[in-house]
C-alpha positions in Angstrom: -146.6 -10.2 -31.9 -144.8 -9.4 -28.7 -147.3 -12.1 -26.8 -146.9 -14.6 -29.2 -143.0 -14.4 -28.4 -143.3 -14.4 -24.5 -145.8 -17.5 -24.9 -143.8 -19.3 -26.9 -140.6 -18.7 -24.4 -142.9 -19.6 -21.8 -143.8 -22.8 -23.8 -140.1 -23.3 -24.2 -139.3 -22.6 -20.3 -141.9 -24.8 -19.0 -140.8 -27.4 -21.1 -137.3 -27.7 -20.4 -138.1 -27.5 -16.7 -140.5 -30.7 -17.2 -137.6 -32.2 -19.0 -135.1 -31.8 -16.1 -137.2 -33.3 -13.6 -138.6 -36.5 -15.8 -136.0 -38.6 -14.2 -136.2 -37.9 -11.2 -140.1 -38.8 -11.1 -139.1 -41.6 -13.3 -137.0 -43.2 -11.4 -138.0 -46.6 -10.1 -138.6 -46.7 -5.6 -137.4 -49.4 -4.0 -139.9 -51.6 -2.3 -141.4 -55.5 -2.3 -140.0 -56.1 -5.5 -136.7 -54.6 -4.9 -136.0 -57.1 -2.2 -133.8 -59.7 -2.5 -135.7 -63.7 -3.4 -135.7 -65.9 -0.3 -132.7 -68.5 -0.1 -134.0 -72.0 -2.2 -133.4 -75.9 -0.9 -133.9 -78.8 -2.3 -135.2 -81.4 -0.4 -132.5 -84.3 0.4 -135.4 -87.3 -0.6 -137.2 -86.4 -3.4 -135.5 -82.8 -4.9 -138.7 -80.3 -4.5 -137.2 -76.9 -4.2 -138.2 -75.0 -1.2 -137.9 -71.9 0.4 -135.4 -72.1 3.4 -138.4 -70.6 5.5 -140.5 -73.8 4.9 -138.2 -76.2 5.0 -138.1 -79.1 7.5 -134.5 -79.0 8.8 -132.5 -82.3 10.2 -128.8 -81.1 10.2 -127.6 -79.5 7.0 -130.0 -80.9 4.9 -133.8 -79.9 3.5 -136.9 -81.7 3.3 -140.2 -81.0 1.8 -142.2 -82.6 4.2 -142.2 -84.5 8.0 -142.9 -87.8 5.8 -139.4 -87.2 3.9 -137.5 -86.5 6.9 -138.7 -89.3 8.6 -138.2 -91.6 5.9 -134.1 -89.8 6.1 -133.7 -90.8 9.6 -135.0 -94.2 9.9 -137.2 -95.9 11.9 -137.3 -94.5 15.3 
């Protein structure tokens, strides 16, 4: 009888020590997805949004492609 006491506070023990340290090991680790999305542009001829890191620049404004930013500017 007295072993079927000390399991079952052992039982009980483990199991609120597990229960303490669930969040802990739950919680969520920062890394790719945690970052923040890449800054959007839309493209001053035809509207296709970008990222800012692909974008063809010509002043302030965006463009999709060299064709676009060409067609922006004018003949040359």
């Amino acid at each position: 009888m007295k072993y079927l006491v000390l399991l079952l506070v052992l039982a009980l023990a483990i199991i609120i020590w597990r229960s303490r340290r669930a969040p802990d090991a739950a919680a969520p680790k920062p890394g790719p997805a945690a970052q923040a999305p890449p800054d959007i542009l839309a493209c001053a001829h035809c509207g296709l949004h970008i990222p800012r890191a692909e974008a063809l620049m010509l002043g302030d404004q965006a463009f999709c492609c060299a064709q676009h930013r060409q067609q922006h500017q004018g003949p040359v």
